[in-house]
N, C-alpha and C positions, 0 to 999 in steps of 0.2 A: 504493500500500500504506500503509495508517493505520499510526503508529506501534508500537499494539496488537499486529496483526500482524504487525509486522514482529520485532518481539520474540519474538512465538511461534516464529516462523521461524527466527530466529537461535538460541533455545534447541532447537529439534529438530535444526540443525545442529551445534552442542554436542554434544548427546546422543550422535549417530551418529559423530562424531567419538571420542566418549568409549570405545563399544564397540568400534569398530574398532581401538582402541589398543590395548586391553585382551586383544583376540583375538592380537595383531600380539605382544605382549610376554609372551603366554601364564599371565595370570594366574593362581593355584588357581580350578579350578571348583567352585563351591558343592555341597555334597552332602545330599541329604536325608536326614531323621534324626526319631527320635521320641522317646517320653520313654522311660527307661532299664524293664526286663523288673518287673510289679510280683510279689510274693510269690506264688509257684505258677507262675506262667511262668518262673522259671529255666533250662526242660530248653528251652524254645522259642527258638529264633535270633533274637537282639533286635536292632534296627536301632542306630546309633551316633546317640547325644543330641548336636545342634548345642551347638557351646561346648565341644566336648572339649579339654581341656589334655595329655591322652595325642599322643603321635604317632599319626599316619595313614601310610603308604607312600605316596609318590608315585612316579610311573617319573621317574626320573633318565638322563637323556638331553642329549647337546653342543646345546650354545646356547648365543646372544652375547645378552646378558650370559649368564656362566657363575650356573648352577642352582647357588645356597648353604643349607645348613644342618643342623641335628643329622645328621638321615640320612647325608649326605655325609659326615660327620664318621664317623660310623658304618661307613659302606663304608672308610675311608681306612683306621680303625684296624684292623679286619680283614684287608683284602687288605698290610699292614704285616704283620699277625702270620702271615698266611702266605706272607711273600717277594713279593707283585707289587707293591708298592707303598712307592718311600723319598723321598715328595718332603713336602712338611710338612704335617701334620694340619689345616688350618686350614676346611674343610667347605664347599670350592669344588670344583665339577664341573670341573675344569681341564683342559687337554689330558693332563695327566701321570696326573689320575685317569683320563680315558677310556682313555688306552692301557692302563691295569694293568687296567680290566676285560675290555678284547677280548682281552688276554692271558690271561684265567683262562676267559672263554668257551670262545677256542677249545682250552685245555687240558681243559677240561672237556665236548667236544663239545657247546659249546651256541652254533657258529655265530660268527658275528664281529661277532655288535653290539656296540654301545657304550650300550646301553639297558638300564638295570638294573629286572627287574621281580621278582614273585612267584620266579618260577624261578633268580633269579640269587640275592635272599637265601635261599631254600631249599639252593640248592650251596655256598654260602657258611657254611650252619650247621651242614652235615655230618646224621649221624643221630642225634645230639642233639636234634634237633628233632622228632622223631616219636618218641622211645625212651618203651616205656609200663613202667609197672609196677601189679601190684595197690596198691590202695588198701587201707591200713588202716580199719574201722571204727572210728566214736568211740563212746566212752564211754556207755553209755545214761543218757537224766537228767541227764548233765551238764552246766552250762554252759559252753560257747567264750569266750573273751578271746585278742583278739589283741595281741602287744607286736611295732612294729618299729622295731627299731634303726637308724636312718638312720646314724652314722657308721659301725659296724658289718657295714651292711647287711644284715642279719637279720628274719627275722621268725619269733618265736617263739608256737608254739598250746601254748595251757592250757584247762586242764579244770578247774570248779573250784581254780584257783589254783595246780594243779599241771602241770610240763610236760610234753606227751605229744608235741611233735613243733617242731624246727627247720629253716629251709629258708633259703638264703642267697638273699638278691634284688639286684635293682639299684635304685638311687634315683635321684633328680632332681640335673641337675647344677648348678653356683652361679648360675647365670642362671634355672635354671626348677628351685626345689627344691621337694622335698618339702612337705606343709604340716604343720608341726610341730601335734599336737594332742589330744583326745581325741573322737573318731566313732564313729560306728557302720557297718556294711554297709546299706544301703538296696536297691540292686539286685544280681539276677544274671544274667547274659546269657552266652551261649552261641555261638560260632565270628563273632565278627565279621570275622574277617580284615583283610588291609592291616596289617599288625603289632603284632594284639592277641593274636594267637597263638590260643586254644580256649577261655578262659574269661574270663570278667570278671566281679568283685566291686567296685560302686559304692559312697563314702563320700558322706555329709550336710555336706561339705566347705562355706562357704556362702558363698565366694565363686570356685568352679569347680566342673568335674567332674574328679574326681580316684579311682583305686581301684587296684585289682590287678589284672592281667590276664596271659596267658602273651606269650611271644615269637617271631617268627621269626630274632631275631637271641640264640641262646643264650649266646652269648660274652660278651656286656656284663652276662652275669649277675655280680653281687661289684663293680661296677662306682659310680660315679657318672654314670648315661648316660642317664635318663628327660628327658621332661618335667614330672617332677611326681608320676606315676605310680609305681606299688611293681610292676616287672616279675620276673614269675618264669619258668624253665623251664614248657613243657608239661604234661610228666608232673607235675609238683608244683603246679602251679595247679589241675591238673584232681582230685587228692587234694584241697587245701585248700576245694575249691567243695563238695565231699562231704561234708566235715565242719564248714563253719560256716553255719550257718543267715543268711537275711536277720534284722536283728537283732542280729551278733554285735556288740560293744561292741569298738574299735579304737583303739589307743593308738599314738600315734606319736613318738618321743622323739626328742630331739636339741637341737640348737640352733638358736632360734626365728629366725628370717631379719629385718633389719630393716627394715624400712619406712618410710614415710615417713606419722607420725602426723596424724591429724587435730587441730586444737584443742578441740574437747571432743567425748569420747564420753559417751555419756549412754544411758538406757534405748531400749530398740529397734534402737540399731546394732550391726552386727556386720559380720566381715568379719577379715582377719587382723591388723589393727591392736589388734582384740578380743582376739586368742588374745594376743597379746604382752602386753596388758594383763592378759590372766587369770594366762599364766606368772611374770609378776611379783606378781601381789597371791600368789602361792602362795609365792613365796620369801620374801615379806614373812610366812607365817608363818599368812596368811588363806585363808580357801575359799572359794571363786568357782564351785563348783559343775563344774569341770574344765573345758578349755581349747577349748570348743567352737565358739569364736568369736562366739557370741552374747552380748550383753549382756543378759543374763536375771535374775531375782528374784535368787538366788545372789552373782552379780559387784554384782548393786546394793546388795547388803549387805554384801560386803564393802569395797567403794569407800567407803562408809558411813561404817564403822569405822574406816578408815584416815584419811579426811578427817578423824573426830571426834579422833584420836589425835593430828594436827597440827594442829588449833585452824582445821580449813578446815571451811565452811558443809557440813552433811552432806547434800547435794543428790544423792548417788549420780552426779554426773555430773563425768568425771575430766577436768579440764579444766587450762588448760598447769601451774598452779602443784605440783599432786598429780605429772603426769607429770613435771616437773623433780625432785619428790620421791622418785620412784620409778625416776629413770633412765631412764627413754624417751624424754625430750625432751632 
């Protein structure tokens, strides 16, 4: 065998080694997906865009190593608030989690698994999860603006500038928050499931996919408990999809999350180290054309002014000595 070959050889043995692990240790399996519902397909059931930073449901089920994460975390503080569960929140599939679900299954006639699927968060949310009500009509002619309040947890619909309806949501928690900024709606899509609950409204977010979408788990509504996502009840996402058009303009307030800065942004980048750069030049008094993440005509003109105001080269590109200036560095 030539060395050549024998190389090959060695690397297919890799390879097969590689999947066999992967099966053995039960990796996430990949799921197909497409690009989010465009204007006019909204009422049609849209496949889920790879790159989601929303949660997906997985079945949680005993395995060594123990299954961790938000969800778990999720089941924990649930089956906590209704009596089967007092061992610590920490969002590991433990023996002490599995026993408190076989114990709500078989309270619940649903058998003695230890396998948490669709059916188990469905018993778990009670009829909260299906409770409909008529939808108000919006305003004719007017424009939608949405404001949401991330520490608040709020999100408030306007009409022309005036409010015509509030709904309390859950936010991102300190590890996966919210992205502080100013969007717009781009998609809407209709019953994804896995626990996006019946409706979903996409943002022009431009470093994830991030939106609105309903729940199966209603209880972490008022909560700090997404990934990033603005989760609402059902029945009120399914109202809110009625009345804001693709297009609606989306403001998201709070406090901008820190990151860790690049040394110069300049025209063409973006991303959330932009928004933080935008939030600042606006406290600074200047308009950056709102907090969109983009470093666009707007932010380069205000960078502009700022640079000329402290005697720095006005190259629109905010580089360490502006950020030490302006607090980010």
């Amino acid at each position: 065998m030539t060395p050549s070959s024998q190389n090959n050889w060695l690397y297919l043995v890799s390879l097969l080694a590689a999947v066999l692990l992967a099966a053995l240790i039960g990796l996430p399996e990949a799921r197909p997906g497409s690009a989010p519902a465009k204007p006019g397909q909204e009422d049609k059931v849209a496949l889920r865009p790879l790159g989601l930073n929303c949660e997906i449901d997985r079945l949680l089920e005993p395995r060594f190593p123990y299954l961790k994460g938000d969800d778990v975390l999720d089941l924990q503080e649930r089956l906590r608030e209704l009596g089967y569960y007092q061992g610590p929140l920490d969002g590991t599939y433990s023996p002490a989690t599995v026993d408190s679900v076989r114990r709500w299954h078989r309270d619940r006639g649903l058998g003695d698994s230890a396998v948490v699927d669709g059916a188990t968060w469905e018993s778990l949310a009670g009829r909260d999860a299906t409770a409909q009500h008529e939808a108000p009509n919006p305003p004719p002619g007017e424009k939608a603006t949405l404001v949401i309040d991330v520490p608040k947890k709020k999100l408030s619909l306007y009409y022309d500038g005036v409010l015509f309806k509030e709904y309390t949501v859950a936010t991102g928690r300190s590890n996966t928050p919210t992205p502080v900024g100013d969007w717009k709606i781009v998609d809407k899509g209709v019953n994804w499931g896995g626990g996006f609950g019946t409706r979903w409204l996409g943002f022009n977010v431009p470093w994830g996919i991030y939106g609105i979408h309903g729940t199966d788990k209603p209880w972490s509504i008022g909560r700090a408990s997404s990934h990033g996502c603005i989760r609402m009840r059902n029945r009120d996402v399914e109202e809110l999809y009625r009345l804001v058009p693709v297009g609606t303009p989306v403001k998201v307030v709070g406090e901008p999350v820190k990151w860790s800065i690049p040394r110069n942004m300049g025209p063409g980048s973006s991303g959330r180290e932009v928004a933080i750069l935008q939030n600042r030049l606006a406290q600074f008094g200047l308009d950056p054309g709102g907090m969109d993440g983009r470093l666009g005509p707007n932010t380069i003109k205000a960078v502009m002014e700022l640079e000329h105001f402290y005697g720095l080269e006005p190259d629109g590109t905010a580089g360490p000595n502006l950020q030490i200036i302006m607090g980010i560095r």
